[in-house]
C-alpha positions as CSV (number, residue, x, y, z in Angstrom):
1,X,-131.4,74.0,-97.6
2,X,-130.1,77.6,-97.3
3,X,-126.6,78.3,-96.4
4,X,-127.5,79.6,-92.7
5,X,-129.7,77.1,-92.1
6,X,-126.6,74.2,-93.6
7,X,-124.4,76.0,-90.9
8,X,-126.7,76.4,-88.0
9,X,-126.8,72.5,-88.2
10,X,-123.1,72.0,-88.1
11,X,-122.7,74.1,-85.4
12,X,-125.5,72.0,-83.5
13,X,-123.9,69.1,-84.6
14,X,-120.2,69.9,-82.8
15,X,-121.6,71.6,-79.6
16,X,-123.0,68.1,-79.2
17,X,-119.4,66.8,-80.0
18,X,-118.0,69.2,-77.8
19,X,-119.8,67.5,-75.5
20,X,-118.9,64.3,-76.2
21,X,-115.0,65.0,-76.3
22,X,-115.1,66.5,-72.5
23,X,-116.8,63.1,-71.5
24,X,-113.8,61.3,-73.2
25,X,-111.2,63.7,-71.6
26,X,-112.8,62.8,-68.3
27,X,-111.5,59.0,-69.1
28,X,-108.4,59.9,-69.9
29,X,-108.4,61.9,-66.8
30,X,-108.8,58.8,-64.6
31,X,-105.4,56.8,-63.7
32,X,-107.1,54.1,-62.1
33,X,-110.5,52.5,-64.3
34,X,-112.0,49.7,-63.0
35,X,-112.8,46.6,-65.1
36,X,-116.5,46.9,-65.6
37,X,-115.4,50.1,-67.4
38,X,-112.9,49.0,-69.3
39,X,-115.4,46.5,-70.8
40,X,-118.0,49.5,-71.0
41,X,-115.7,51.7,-72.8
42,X,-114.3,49.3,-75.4
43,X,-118.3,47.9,-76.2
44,X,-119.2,51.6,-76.4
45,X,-115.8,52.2,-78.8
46,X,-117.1,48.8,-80.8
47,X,-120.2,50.2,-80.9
48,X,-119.2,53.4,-82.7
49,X,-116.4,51.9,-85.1
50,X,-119.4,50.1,-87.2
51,X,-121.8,52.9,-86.6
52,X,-118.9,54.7,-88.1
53,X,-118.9,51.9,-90.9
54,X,-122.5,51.7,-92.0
55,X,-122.6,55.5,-92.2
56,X,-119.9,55.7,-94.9
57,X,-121.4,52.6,-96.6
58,X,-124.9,55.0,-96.5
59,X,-123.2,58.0,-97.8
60,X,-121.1,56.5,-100.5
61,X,-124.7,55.0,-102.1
62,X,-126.2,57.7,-101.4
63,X,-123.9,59.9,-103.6
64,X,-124.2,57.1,-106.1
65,X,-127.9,56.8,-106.2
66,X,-128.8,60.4,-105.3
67,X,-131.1,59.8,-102.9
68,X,-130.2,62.9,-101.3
69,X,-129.5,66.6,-101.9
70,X,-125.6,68.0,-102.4
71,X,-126.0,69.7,-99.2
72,X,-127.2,67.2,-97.2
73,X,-125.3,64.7,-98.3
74,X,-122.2,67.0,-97.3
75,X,-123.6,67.8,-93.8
76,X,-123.7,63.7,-93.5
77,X,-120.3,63.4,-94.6
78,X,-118.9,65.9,-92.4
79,X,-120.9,64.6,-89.4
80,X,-119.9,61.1,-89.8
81,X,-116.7,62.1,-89.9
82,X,-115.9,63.8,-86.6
83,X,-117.8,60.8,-85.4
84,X,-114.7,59.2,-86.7
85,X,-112.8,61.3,-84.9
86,X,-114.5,60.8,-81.4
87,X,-114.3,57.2,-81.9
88,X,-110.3,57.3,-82.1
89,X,-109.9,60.2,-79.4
90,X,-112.3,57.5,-77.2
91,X,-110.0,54.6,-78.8
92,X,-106.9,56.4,-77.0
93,X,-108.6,57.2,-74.0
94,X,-109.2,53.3,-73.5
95,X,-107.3,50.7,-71.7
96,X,-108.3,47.8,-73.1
97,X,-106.2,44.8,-75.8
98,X,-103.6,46.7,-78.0
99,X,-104.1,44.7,-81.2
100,X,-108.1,45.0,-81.1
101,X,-107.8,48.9,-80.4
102,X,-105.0,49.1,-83.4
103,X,-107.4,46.9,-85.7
104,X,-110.3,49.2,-84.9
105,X,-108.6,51.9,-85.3
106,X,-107.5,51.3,-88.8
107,X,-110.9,50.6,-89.5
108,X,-111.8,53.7,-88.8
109,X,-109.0,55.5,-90.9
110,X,-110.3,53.2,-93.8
111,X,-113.7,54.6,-93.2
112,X,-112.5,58.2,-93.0
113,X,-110.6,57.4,-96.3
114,X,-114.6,56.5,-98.1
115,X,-116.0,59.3,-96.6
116,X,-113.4,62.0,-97.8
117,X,-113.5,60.4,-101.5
118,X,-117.4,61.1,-101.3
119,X,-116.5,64.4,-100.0
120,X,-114.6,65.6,-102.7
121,X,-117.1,64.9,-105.3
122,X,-119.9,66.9,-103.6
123,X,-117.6,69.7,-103.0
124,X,-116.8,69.8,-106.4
125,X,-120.7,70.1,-107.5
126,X,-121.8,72.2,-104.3
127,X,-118.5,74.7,-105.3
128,X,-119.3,78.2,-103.3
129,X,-122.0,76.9,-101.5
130,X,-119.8,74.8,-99.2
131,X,-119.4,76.3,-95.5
132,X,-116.1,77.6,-93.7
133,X,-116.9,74.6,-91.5
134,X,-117.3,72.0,-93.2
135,X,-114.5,73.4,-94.9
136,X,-112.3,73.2,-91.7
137,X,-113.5,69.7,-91.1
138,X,-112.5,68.5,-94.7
139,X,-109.0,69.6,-94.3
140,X,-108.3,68.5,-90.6
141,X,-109.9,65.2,-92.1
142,X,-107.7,64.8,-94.8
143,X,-104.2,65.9,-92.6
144,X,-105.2,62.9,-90.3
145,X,-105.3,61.1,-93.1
146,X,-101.8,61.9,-93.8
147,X,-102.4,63.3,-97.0
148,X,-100.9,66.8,-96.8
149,X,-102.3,68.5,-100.2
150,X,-105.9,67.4,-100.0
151,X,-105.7,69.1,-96.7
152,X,-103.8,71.8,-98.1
153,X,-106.5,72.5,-101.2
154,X,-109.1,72.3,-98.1
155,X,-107.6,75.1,-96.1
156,X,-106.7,77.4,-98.8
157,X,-109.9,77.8,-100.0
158,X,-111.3,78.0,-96.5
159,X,-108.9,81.6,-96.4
160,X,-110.2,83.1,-99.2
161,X,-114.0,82.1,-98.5
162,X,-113.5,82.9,-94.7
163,X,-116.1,85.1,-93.8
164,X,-115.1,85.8,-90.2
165,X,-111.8,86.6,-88.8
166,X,-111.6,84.0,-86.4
167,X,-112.6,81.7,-89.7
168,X,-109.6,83.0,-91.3
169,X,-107.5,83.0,-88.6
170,X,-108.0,79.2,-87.6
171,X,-106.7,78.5,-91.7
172,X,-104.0,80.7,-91.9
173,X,-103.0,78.9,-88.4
174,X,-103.6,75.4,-89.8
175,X,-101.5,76.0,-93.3
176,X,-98.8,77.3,-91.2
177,X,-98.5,74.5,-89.5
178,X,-98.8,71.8,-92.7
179,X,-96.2,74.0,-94.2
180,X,-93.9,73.5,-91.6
181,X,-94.3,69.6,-91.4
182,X,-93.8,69.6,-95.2
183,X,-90.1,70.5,-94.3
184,X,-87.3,73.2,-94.8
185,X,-88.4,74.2,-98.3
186,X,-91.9,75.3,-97.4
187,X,-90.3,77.3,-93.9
188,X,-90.8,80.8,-95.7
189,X,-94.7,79.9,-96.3
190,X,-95.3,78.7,-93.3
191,X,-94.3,81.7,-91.6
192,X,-95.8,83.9,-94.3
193,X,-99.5,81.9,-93.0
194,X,-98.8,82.2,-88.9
195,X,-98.3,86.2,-89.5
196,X,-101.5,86.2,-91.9
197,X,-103.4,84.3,-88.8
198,X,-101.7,86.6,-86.6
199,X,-102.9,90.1,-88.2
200,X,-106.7,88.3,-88.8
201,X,-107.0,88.9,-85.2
202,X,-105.9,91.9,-84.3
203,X,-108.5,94.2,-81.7
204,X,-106.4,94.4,-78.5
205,X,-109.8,95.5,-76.7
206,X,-110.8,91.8,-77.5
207,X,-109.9,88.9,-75.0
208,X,-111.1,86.9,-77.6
209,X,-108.5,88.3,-80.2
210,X,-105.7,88.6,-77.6
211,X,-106.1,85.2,-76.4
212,X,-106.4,83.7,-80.0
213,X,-103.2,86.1,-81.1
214,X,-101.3,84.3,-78.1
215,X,-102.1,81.0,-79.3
216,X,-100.8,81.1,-82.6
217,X,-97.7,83.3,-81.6
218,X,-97.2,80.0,-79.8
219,X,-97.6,77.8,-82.3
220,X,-95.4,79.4,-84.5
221,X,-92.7,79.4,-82.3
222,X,-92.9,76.0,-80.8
223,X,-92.5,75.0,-84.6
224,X,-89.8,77.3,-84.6
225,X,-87.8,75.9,-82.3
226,X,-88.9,72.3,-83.5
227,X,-87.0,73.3,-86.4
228,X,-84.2,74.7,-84.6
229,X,-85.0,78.0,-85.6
230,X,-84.2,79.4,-82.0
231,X,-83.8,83.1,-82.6
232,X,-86.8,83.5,-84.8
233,X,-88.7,81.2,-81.9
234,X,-87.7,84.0,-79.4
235,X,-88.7,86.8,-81.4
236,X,-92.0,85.1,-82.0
237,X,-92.5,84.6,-77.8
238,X,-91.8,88.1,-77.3
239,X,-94.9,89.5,-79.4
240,X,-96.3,87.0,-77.2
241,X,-95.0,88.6,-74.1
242,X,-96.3,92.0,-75.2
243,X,-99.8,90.7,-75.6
244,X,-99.5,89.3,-72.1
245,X,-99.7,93.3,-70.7
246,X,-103.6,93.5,-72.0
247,X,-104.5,90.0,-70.5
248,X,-105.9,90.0,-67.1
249,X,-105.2,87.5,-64.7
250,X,-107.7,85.3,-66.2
251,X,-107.5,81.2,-66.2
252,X,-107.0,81.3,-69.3
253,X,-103.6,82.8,-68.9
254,X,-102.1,79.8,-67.6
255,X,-102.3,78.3,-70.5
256,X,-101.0,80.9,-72.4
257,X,-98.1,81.5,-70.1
258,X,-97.3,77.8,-70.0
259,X,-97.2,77.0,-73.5
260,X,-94.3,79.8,-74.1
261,X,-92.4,79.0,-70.8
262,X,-92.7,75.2,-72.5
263,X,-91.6,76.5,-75.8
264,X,-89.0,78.7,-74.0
265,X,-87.5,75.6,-72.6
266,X,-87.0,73.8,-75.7
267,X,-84.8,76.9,-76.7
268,X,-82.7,76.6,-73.7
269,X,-81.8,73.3,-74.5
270,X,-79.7,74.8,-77.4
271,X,-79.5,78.4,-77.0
272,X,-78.5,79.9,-73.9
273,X,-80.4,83.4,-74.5
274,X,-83.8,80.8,-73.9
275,X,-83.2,80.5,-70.2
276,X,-83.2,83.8,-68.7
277,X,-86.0,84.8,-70.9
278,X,-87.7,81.7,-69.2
279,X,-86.5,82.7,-65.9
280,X,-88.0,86.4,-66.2
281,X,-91.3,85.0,-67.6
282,X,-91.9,82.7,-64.6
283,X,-91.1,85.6,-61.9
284,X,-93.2,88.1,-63.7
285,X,-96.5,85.8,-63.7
286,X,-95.5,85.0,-60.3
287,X,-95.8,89.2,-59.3
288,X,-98.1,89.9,-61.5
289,X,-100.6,87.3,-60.9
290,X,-99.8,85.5,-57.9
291,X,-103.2,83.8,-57.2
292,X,-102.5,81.8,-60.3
293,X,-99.1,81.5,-60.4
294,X,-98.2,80.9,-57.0
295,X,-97.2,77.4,-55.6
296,X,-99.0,75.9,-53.0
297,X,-97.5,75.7,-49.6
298,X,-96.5,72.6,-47.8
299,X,-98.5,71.4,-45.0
300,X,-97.5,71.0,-41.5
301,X,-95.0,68.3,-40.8
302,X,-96.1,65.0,-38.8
């Protein structure tokens, strides 16, 4: 299987997870779900958790037996695990006993655990052959997993094989954030990957870029200011603010807007120079686009 055709099946693959995921954020959506639904939802969750099993008992004797090629056996891998993935996300969005959803759930971490073992050893044979998305998958796999410098190894070599900017971009982004989990000692790399993501996207006739540039200028700063970093936080939200002047007054700019004003407000909770920067955020979405921005007036008294 050649390497465009290997992709052109992932991508398949997670536009039907895509899918999948806006079905599960429809449940999570719902405050009241009636009980035939709960018991719909947790077979369906049942259901995928030993689907989930029997696939990583497949793969692993597959890899042992070689019943299958390198690269398919990969694309299985990587398939079964974002299967994984939807089964927790639809796990959380259930409502049904707390000890049978925790013991399912550490099933499937234990099957994730199989699968990412099998991974590693095809990756290792496959070498350059292996896509930037599978790549991607491998090391969000393996951070879920807790286990930092698999996932670390994983998104390395998905920014120096990136082939697109947005590809290098999303890794720069992710190793920026591992580095700031890892602590205090790894601050300097972190923010030495958020500006390499930053400058990966950089045409300002681009919504795409602009948008994406936003995100991570947000990302960096809301770990900023986890780490009580507040100055460099507010330095970070005002690239932010500056990209805000190309963006129209698209939906999309609510998020954008909202994560810094969040951010912002984390920074006013121990530096004082966070809240009018806040304050002039909020009135200048409010002028500038007030069809989005605007609160909705009260109705008529009764």
């Amino acid at each position: 299987m050649d390497y465009e055709t290997q992709e052109g099946k992932i991508n398949s693959k997670m536009n039907e997870f895509d899918g999948r995921l806006k079905t599960i954020q429809a449940r999570l959506d719902v405050l009241e779900v009636p009980e035939w639904r709960k018991i719909t939802t947790w077979v369906s969750i049942a259901a995928l958790a030993i689907s989930a099993s029997i696939a990583a008992f497949t793969v692993w004797n597959e890899l042992e037996t070689g019943l299958k090629s390198d690269q398919d056996q990969l694309s299985n891998i990587v398939s079964q695990l974002t299967e994984i993935d939807l089964a927790q996300a639809e796990l959380l969005a259930s409502t049904e006993n707390i000890a049978a959803t925790r013991n399912a759930g550490i099933s499937l971490s234990n099957q994730r655990v199989v699968l990412l073992h099998a991974a590693d050893r095809v990756v290792e044979r496959l070498d350059d052959t292996v896509s930037p998305q599978e790549l991607a998958i491998l090391g969000a796999a393996y951070y879920q997993s807790s286990q930092l410098d698999r996932a670390q190894f994983y998104w390395e070599l998905l920014a120096r094989k990136a082939r697109t900017r947005s590809d290098k971009a999303s890794a720069w982004r992710s190793l920026g954030n591992l580095y700031f989990i890892k602590g205090e000692a790894h601050v300097a790399d972190a923010r030495s990957a958020f500006s390499e993501a930053f400058d990966a996207l950089k045409n300002p006739e681009s919504l795409y870029d602009v948008n994406g540039s936003i995100e991570i200028l947000n990302q960096w700063a809301a770990n900023e200011a986890a780490h009580g970093n507040s100055q460099q936080a507010l330095e970070v939200i005002k690239k932010g603010e500056a990209l805000l002047e190309v963006l129209p007054c698209y939906p999309s700019r609510v998020y954008a807007v909202s994560s810094m004003a969040q951010t912002l407000e984390s920074v006013a909770l121990v530096d004082a120079a966070g809240r009018p920067l806040l304050m002039k955020l909020r009135q200048r979405e409010l002028s500038r686009c007030p069809a989005l921005f605007a609160q909705p007036s009260p109705g008529p008294r009764r």
